[in-house]
TORPA-4810 file (N, C-alpha, C, O; in nm, 3 decimals):
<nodes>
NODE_1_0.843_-1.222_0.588_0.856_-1.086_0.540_0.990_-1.031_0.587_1.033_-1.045_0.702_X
NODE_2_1.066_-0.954_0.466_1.193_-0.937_0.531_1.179_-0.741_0.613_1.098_-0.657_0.575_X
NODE_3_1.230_-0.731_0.669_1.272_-0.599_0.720_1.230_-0.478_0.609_1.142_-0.392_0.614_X
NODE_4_1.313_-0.505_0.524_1.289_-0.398_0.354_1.170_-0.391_0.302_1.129_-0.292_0.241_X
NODE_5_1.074_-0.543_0.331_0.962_-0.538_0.289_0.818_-0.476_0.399_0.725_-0.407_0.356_X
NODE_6_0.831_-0.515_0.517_0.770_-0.449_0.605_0.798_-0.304_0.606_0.704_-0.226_0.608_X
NODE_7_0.940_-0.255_0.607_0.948_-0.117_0.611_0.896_0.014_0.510_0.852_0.125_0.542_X
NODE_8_0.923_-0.057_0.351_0.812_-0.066_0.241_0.652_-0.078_0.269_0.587_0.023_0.239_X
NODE_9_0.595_-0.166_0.312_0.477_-0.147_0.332_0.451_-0.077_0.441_0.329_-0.091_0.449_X
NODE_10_0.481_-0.013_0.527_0.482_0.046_0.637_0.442_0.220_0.576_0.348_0.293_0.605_X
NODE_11_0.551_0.240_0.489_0.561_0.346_0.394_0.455_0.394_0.310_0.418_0.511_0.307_X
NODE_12_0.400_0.289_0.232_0.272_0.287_0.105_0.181_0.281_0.214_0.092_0.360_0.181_X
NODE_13_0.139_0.213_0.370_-0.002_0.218_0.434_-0.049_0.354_0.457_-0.153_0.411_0.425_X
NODE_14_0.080_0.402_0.538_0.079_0.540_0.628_-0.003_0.651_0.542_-0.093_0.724_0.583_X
NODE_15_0.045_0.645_0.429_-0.065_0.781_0.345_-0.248_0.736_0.345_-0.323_0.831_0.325_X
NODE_16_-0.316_0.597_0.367_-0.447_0.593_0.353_-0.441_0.581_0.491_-0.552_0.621_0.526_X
NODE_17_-0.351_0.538_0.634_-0.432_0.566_0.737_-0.423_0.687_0.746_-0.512_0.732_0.818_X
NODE_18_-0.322_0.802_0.685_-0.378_0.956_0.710_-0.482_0.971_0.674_-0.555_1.030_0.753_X
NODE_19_-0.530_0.937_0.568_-0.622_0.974_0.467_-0.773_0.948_0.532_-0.866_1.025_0.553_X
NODE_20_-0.756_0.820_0.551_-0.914_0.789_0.671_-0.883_0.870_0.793_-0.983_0.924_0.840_X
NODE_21_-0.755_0.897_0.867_-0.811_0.968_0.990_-0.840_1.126_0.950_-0.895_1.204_1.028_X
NODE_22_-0.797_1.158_0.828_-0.839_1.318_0.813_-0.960_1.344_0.746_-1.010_1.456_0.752_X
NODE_23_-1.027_1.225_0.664_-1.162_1.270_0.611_-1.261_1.187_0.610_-1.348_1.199_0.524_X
NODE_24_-1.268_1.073_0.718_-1.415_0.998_0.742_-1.390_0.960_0.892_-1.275_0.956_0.934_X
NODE_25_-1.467_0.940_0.949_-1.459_0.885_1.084_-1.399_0.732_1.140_-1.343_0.659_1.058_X
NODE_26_-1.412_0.687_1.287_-1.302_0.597_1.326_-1.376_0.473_1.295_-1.310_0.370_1.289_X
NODE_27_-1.528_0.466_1.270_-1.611_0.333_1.167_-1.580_0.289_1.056_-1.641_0.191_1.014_X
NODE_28_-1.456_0.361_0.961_-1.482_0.330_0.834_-1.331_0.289_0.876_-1.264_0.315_0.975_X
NODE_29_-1.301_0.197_0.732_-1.199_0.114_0.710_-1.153_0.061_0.565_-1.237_0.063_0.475_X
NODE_30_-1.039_0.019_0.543_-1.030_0.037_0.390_-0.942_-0.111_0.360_-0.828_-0.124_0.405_X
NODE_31_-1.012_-0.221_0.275_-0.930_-0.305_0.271_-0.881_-0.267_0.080_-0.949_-0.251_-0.021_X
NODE_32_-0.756_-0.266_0.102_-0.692_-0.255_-0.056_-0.632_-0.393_-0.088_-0.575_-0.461_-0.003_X
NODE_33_-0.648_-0.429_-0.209_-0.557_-0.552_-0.303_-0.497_-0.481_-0.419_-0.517_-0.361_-0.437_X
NODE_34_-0.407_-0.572_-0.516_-0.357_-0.551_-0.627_-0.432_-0.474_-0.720_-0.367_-0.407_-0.799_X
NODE_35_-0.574_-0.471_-0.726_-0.649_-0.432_-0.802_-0.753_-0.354_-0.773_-0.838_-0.323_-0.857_X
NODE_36_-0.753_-0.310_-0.636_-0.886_-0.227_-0.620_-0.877_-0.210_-0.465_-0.800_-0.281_-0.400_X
NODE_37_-0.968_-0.100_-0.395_-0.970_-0.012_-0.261_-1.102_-0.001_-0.262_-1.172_0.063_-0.341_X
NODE_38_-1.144_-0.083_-0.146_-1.285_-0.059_-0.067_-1.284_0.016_0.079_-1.211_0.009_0.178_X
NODE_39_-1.397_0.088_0.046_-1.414_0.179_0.160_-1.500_0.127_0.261_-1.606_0.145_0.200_X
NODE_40_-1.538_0.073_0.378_-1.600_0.027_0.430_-1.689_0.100_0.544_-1.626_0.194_0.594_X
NODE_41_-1.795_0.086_0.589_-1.847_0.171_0.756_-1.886_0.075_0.839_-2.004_0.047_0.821_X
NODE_42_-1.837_0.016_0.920_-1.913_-0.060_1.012_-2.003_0.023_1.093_-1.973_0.121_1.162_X
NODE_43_-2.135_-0.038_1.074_-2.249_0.015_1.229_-2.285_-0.040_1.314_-2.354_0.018_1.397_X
NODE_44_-2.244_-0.213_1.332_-2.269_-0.268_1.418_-2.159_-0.377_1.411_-2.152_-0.435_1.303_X
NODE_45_-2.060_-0.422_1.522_-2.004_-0.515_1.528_-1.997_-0.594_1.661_-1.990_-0.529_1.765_X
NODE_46_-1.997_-0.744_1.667_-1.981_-0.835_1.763_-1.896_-0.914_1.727_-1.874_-0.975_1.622_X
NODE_47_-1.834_-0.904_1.858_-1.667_-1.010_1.821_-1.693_-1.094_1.919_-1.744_-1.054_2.024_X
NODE_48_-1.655_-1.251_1.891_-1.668_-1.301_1.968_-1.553_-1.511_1.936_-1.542_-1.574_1.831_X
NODE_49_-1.511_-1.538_2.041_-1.391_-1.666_2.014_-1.492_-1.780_2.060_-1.454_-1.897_2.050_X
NODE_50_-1.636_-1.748_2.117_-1.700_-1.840_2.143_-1.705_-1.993_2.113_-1.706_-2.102_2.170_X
NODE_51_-1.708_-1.935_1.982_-1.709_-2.094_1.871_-1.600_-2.121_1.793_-1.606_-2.174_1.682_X
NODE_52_-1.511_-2.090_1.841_-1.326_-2.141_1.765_-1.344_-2.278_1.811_-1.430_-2.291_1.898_X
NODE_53_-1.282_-2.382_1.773_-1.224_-2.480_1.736_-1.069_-2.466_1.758_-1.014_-2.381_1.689_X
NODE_54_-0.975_-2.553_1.862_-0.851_-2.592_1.854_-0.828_-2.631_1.754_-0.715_-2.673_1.728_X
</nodes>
């Protein structure tokens, strides 16, 4: 990724992380593609590297 292009996307993110921090809470999350924006809520998550593989 060059500089122009990170700084570009940096630009187009910043308006939906305003957007989630001013009108849903810090559970929800938004994955966007070429074609469409999902809104997400997590209520329960476990993270875990337990079972990675080198």
């Amino acid at each position: 990724m060059t500089k122009e292009q990170y700084e570009s996307f940096e630009v187009a993110a910043k308006p939906l992380i305003q957007w989630l921090a001013e009108n849903v809470h810090p559970h929800h999350s938004a994955v966007v593609t070429s074609t469409d924006a999902e809104l997400f809520m997590s209520e329960c998550v476990v993270k875990t590297e337990e079972f990675l593989k080198d």
